[in-house]
C-alpha positions in Angstrom: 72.6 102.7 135.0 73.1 99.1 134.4 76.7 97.5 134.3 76.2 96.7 130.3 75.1 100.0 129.5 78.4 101.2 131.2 80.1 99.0 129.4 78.8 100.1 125.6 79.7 103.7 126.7 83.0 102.6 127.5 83.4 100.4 124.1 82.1 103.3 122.3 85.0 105.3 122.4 87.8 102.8 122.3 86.4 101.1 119.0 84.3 98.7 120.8 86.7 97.0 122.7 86.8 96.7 126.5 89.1 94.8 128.5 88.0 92.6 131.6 89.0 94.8 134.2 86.7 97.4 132.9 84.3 94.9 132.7 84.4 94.0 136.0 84.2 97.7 137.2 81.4 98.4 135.3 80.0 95.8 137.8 80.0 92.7 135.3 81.4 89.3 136.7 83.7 87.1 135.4 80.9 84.8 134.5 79.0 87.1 132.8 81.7 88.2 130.1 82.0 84.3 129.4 78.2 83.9 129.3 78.2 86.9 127.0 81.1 85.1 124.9 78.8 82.1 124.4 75.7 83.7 123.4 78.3 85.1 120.3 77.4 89.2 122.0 80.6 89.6 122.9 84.0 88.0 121.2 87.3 87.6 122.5 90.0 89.2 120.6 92.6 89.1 123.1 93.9 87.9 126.1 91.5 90.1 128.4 90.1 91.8 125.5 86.6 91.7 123.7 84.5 93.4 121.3 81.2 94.3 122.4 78.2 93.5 120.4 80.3 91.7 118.2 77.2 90.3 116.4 77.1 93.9 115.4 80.3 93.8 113.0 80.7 92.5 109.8 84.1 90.5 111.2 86.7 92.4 113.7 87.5 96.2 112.7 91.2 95.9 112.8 92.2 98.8 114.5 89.4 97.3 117.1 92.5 94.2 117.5 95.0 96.6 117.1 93.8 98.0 120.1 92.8 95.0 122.2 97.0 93.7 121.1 98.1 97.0 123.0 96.0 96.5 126.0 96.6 92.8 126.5 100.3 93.3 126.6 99.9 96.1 129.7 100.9 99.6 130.5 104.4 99.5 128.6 103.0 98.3 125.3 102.8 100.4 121.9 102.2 100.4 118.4 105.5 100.8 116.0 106.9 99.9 112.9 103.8 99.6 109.7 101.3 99.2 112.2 101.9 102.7 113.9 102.2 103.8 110.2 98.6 102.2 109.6 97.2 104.2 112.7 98.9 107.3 111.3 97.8 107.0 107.9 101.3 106.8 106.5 100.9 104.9 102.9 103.4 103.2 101.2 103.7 99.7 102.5 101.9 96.5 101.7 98.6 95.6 103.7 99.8 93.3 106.5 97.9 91.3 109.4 100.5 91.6 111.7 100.7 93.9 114.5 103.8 95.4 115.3 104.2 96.5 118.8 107.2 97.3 120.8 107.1 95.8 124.7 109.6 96.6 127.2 112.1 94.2 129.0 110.8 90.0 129.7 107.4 91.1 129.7 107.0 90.5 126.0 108.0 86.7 126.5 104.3 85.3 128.3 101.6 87.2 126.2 103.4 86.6 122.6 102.6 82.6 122.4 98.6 83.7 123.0 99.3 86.2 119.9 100.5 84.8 117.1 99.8 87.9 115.3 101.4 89.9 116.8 105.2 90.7 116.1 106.8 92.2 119.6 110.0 94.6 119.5 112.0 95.2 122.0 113.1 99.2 120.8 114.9 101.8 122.7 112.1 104.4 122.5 112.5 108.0 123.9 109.0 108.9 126.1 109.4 111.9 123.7 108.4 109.8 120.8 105.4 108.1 121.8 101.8 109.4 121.2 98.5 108.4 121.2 96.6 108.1 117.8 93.0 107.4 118.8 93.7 106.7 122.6 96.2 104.0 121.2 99.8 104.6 121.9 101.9 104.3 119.1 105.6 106.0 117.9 104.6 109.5 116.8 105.3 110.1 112.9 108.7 111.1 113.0 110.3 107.8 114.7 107.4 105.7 113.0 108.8 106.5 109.6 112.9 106.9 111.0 112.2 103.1 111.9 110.5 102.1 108.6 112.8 103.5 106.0 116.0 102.0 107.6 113.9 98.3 107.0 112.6 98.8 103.8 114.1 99.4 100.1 114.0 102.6 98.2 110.9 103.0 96.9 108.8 102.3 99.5 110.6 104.1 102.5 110.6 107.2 99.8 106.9 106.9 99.6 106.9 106.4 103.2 108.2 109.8 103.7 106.4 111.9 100.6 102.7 109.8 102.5 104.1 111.5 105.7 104.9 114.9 104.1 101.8 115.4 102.1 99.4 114.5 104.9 101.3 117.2 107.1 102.2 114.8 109.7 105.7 115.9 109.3 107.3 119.5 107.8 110.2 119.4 105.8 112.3 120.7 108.0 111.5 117.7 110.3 113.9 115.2 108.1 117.0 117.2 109.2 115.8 115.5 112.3 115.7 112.1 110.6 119.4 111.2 110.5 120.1 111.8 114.4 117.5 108.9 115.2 119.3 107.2 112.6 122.9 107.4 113.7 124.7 104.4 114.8 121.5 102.1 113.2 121.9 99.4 110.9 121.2 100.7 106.9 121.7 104.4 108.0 123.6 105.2 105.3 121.1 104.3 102.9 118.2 105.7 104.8 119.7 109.2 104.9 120.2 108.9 101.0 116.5 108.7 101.3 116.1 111.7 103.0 117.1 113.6 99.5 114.6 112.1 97.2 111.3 112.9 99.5 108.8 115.1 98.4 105.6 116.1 99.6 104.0 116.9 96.5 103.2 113.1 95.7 99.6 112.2 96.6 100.0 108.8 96.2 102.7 105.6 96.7 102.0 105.1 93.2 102.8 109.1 92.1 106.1 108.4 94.1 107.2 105.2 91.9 106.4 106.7 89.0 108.6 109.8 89.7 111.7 107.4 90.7 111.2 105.3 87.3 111.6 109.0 85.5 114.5 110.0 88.0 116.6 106.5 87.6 115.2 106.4 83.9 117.3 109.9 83.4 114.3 111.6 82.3 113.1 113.2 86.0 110.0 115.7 86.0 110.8 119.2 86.3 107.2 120.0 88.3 104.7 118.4 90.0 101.6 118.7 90.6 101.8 120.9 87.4 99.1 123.3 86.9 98.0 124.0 83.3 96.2 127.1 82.3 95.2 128.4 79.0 96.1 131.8 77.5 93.3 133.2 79.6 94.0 131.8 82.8 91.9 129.2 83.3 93.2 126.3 85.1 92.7 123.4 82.5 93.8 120.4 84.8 96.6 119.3 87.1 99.1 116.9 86.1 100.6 114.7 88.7 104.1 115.3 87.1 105.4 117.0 84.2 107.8 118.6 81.6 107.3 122.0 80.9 109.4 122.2 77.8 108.1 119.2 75.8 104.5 120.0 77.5 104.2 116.5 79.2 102.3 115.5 81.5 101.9 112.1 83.4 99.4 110.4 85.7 99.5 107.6 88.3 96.5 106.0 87.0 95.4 104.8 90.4 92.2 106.4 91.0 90.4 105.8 87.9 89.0 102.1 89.0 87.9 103.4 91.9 86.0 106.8 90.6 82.4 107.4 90.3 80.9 107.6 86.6 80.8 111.2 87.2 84.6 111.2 88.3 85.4 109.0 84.8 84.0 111.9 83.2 85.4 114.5 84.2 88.7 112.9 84.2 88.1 112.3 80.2 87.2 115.8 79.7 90.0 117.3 81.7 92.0 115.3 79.2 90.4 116.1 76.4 91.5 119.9 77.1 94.9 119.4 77.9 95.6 117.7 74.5 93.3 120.3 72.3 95.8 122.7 74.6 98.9 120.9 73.2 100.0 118.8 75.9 101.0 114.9 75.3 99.5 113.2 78.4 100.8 109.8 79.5 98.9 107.6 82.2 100.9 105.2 84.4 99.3 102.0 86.7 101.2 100.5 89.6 102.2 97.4 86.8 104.1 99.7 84.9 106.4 100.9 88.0 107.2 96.7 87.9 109.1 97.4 84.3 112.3 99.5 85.1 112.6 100.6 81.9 108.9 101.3 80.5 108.1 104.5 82.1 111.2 106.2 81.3 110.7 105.1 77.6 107.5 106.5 77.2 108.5 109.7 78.4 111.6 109.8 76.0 109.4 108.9 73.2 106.7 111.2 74.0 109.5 114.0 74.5 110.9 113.2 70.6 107.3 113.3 69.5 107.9 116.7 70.7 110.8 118.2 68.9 109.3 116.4 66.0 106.2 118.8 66.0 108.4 122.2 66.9 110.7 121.2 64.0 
């Protein structure tokens, strides 16, 4: 078996990437890599790190340079903060380019002027906490989002923790863990607030906004994720959140622009049926969370149209 052959079945299961010393054991030479460089096969994405049959890729998967960061920063480095959220599929915070990695003691200092895009941390990490999320180690779920939601505001660390809950990488009974990683930490206090408002139920960032415009607005859902049957039993459609008594429901209207036709559809005709059923239903987009006041008034004035029909 030749040495590039060796090479692809390394880079096949580590997101294309290889880094020189595997290169060199697979029996390629210095030289060669560069040679590869030049001829555009291969591309450097990090000190000691390339991306084989680059001219394969539309641009360089990121979680391809994600994993070349790790690797060029040695043995000690891993993945924290939003990028270990990214790896683990916890939503809630903006896209970033940055990669977040935490590097022990003064070996941090050499590698970080050849990264500029990477952000290096110097965190006291437990061994206990680390994992691997595609070979890559990162902080495992639970200290991934511990970290996050004592650095970010309300709304996003609480959709940090519903992403977390809803795509089982944590059980409730996980955030009693929560506030002993937090103790002694800077914004604690308000991070442990946090804790209270999480709920697995949301699907979506934007389903978690939405609920916390209705909670500060004073008007907070009573269910969610609020099935709707009619008098025989047949499931008419979900709701995203509701209120039982005024028969509301409301939708983080996040999915429609990305649907299928077919999708569109079916969404129209689910809606169809919950209003020929008797229930108001109000639709929500990420702009609306922006206005602190709209969502809440919405719901107020769909819950007067209410009484106004019982009385």
């Amino acid at each position: 078996m030749d040495a590039l052959t060796i090479v692809r079945r390394v880079a096949a299961g580590r997101d294309g990437v290889v880094t020189l010393a595997q290169a060199r054991a697979a029996g390629l030479s210095v030289h060669e890599v560069q040679r590869l460089c030049r001829a555009g096969r291969w591309r450097a994405i990090a000190r000691g790190g390339y991306l084989v049959d680059a001219d394969r890729y539309d641009g360089i998967p990121r979680r391809a340079r994600i994993r070349a960061a790790v690797a060029s920063f040695g043995p000690g480095a891993a993945v924290v903060l939003g990028t270990a959220a990214e790896l683990h599929r916890i939503e809630g915070l903006r896209p970033s380019d940055s990669i977040h990695l935490s590097v022990p003691g003064p070996a941090a200092r050499p590698a970080r002027l050849a990264h500029p895009e990477v952000v290096v941390h110097q965190l006291l990490i437990a061994p206990g906490q680390f994992g691997r999320v595609a070979g890559i180690m990162a902080t495992d779920p639970l200290r991934t989002v511990s970290d996050l939601i004592l650095r970010e505001q309300r709304y996003t660390a609480v959709s940090l923790l519903d992403s977390a809950l809803n795509r089982g990488l944590l059980r409730p009974e996980d955030l009693q863990l929560v506030p002993s990683l937090l103790r002694g930490r800077r914004g604690a206090v308000a991070a442990r607030a946090y804790l209270t408002e999480a709920d697995g139920r949301a699907q979506s960032p934007l389903e978690t906004r939405t609920r916390l415009r209705c909670v500060d607005g004073k008007v907070p859902p009573d269910a969610l994720q609020l099935e709707v049957r009619d008098h025989d039993g047949y499931l008419i459609g979900i709701g995203d959140m509701g209120w039982r008594a005024s028969r509301i429901i409301a939708e983080a209207d996040g999915r429609a622009a990305q649907g299928s036709p077919d999708a569109l559809f079916a969404d129209r005709h689910r809606q169809n049926r919950l209003l020929n059923a008797g229930w108001a239903v109000l639709r929500f987009t990420w702009a609306d969370t922006l206005r602190p006041d709209y969502i809440p008034w919405m719901v107020r004035q769909a819950m007067a149209a209410a009484r106004d029909r019982r009385s």
